[in-house]
N, C-alpha and C positions, 0 to 999 in steps of 0.2 A: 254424451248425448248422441252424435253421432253413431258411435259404437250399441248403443240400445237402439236407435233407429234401424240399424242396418239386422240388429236381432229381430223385430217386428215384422220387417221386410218379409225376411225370409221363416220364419216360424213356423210355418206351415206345410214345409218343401225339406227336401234333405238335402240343399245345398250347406256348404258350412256358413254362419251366420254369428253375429255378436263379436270376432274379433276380427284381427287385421291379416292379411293374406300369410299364408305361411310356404307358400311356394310362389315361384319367379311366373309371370304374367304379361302381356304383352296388348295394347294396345292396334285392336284391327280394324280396318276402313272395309266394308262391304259393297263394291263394286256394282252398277248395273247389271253387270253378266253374272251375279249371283260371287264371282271369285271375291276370294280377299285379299288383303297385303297388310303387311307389318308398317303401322306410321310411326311409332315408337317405342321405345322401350321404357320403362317407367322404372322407380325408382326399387331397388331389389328389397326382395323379402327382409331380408335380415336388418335395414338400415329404414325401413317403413315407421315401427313406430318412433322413431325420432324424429323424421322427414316430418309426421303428423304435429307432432310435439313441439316442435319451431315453428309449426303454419299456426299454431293456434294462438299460443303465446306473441308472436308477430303480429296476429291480424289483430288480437286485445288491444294491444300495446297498441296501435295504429288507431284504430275504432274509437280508444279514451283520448288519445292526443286529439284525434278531427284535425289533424295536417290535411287530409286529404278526405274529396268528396268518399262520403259512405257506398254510394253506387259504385265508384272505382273499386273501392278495397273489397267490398263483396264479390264485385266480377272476378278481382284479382285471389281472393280466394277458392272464387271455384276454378278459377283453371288451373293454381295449383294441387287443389284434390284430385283436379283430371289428370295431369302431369304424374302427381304422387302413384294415383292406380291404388287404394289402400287395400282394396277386397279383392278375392278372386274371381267374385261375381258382382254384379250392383252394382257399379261405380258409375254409371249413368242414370241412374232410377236415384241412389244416392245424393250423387250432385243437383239433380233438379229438387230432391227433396227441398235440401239443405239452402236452395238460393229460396225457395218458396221462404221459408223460415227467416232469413237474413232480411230478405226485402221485407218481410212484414214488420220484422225489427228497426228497420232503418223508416217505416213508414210510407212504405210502399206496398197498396196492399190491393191493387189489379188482378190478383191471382185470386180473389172472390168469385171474383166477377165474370173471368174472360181465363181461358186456358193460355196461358202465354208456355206452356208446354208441347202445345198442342202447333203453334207457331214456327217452333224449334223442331218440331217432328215435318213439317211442310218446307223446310228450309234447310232439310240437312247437309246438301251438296255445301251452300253456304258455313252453315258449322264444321262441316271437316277441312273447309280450304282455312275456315279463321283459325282453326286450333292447327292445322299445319303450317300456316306462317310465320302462327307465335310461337311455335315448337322448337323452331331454331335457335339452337344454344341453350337451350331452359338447364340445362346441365353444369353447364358454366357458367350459369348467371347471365349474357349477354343476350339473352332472346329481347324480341322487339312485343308486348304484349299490346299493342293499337287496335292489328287486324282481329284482338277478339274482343278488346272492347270497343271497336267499332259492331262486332257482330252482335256483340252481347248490349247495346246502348239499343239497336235498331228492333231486333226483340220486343225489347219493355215499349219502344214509342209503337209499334206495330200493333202491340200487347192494350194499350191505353189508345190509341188509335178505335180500336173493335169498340172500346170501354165507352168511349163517348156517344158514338154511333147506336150503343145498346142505348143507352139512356135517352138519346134522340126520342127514337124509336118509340120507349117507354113516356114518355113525356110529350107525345105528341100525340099520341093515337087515343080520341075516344074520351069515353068516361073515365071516371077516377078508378072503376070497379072493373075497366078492362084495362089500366095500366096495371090494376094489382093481379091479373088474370096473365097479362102476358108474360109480368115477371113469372111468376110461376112457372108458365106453359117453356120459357126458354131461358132461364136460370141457368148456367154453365152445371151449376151441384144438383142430384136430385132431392138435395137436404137444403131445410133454409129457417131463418128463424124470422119472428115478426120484426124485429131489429134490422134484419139482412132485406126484408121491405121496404121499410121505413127510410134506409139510406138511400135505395133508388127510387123511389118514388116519394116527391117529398109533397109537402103541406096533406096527408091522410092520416088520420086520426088512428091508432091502432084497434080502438072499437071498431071501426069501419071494416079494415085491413082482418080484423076478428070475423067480419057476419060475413064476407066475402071467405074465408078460409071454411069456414063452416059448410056454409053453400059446397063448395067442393068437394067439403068429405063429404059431405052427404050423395055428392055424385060422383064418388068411389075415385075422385080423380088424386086427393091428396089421404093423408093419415098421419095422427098426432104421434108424436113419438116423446113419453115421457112427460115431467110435469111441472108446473112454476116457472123459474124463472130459465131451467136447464130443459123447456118443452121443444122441440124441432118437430118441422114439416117434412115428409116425406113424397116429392112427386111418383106417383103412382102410374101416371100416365102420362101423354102430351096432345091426346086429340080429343081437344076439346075445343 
C-alpha cells in the first residue's frame, strides 16, 4: 500500500516513484536564513527494504495484541518511517499520508473536518526539535520517543480543538439553511457529501440538506459530481 501510494504521488512528475530508495539519502532541517544542515542519517539503501519489513510486521503484531494505546503505536510508526527515510523523495508527503489513513483506522477521523496537517506545517520549529530529541540513539535502540509523542498528541488535541469550535460555530449560527450554507462555504474539502453534512449538522433531514444544495448550484456556487449513492458536491466558490 504504501509503495502504490507513493507511485500515485508521484505519477505525474519524473521523480522516481512506486519503490523504495535506491541510493543513500539524508535527512535535512532548513534554517531561517534559507541554509540547511544534516539532522540525520537514515537507515542505507541497501538494508531499507527490511528496516520497512519489521516496521510493518511489528506494528501488526502490536495493532492485534492492543498492549498498547493505538494512537501510541501509530505515532510510533510514523516516526519510524521518518527515521527509516524509505524514498528518495516524499517521505514527509508520505508520512502525513499514511498517519491520515492509520488514524482513520484506529477511529480517529478529525482529518475530515479540520487540516491537522496544516497544524504541523504552522508548528514546524516544534516538529524538528520533537524528531531531534527523539533521534537520539534511534540507531541503537535507546532513543527517548516522548518528545514526539508529546508533539504528535498535541497536534491531534490542537487538531480536534479547531473541530469543536467549527461545529460551535455551525450549531449556533442562524437558521438550519445557513448552518447547511456555512458548512459548505468553510468545509476544510472542496468535495463533500450529503453524509459529510449530515454528521455536522445534526437533526436536518437530507431532503432539506437536498433543496438547500440545489439552491446553490443553481447559484453556480456548488456542482454535482456523479450519481447515487457515490454522488459528491463540489465547492465552486466561497463568497456567498
Amino acid at each position: 500500500m504504501v509503495l502504490q501510494f507513493h507511485g500515485w504521488l508521484y505519477s505525474f512528475t519524473s521523480k522516481p516513484a512506486g519503490h523504495y530508495k535506491r541510493g543513500e539519502n539524508e535527512v535535512t532541517e532548513t534554517r531561517p536564513d534559507g541554509t540547511e544542515s544534516i539532522r540525520f542519517k537514515p537507515v542505507k539503501a541497501a538494508d531499507t527494504p527490511q528496516a520497512m519489513t519489521e516496521l510493518f510486521k511489528g506494528f501488526d503484531r502490536a495493532w492485534n495484541e492492543e498492549q498498547y494505546h493505538r494512537l501510541t503505536l501509530l505515532a510510533a510508526w510514523v516516526f519510524d518511517f521518518l527515521m527509516i527515510h524509505p524514498f528518495q523523495d516524499g517521505n514527509g508527503r508520505m508520512s502525513r499520508l499514511s498517519t491520515s489513513l492509520l488514524l482513520y483506522h484506529a477511529g480517529y477521523e478529525v482529518g475530515r473536518y479540520v487540516s491537522w496537517e496544516k497544524v504541523i506545517n504552522d508548528s514546524r520549529q516544534g516538529y524538528y526539535e520533537a524528531l531531534a530529541r527523539s533521534t537520539i540513539g534511534w540507531h541503537e535502540g535507546t532513543h527517548d520517543l516522548n518528545p514526539w509523542l508529546e508533539y504528535f498528541f498535541g497536534v491531534l488535541i490542537v487538531s480536534y480543538r479547531d473541530f469543536e469550535a467549527r461545529l460551535e460555530t455551525v450549531a449556533t449560527k442562524g437558521s438550519k439553511a445557513e448552518a447547511v450554507r456555512n458548512f459548505v462555504r468553510t468545509n476544510i474539502s472542496d468535495t463533500f457529501s450529503i453524509s459529510d453534512i449530515r454528521n455536522v449538522v445534526p437533526n436536518v433531514s437530507d431532503i432539506y440538506i437536498g433543496q438547500i444544495l440545489r439552491q446553490l448550484r443553481d447559484d453556480d456556487v456548488i456542482a454535482l459530481q456523479g450519481i447515487g449513492q457515490g454522488a459528491r458536491w463540489r465547492r465552486l466558490r466561497a463568497d456567498f
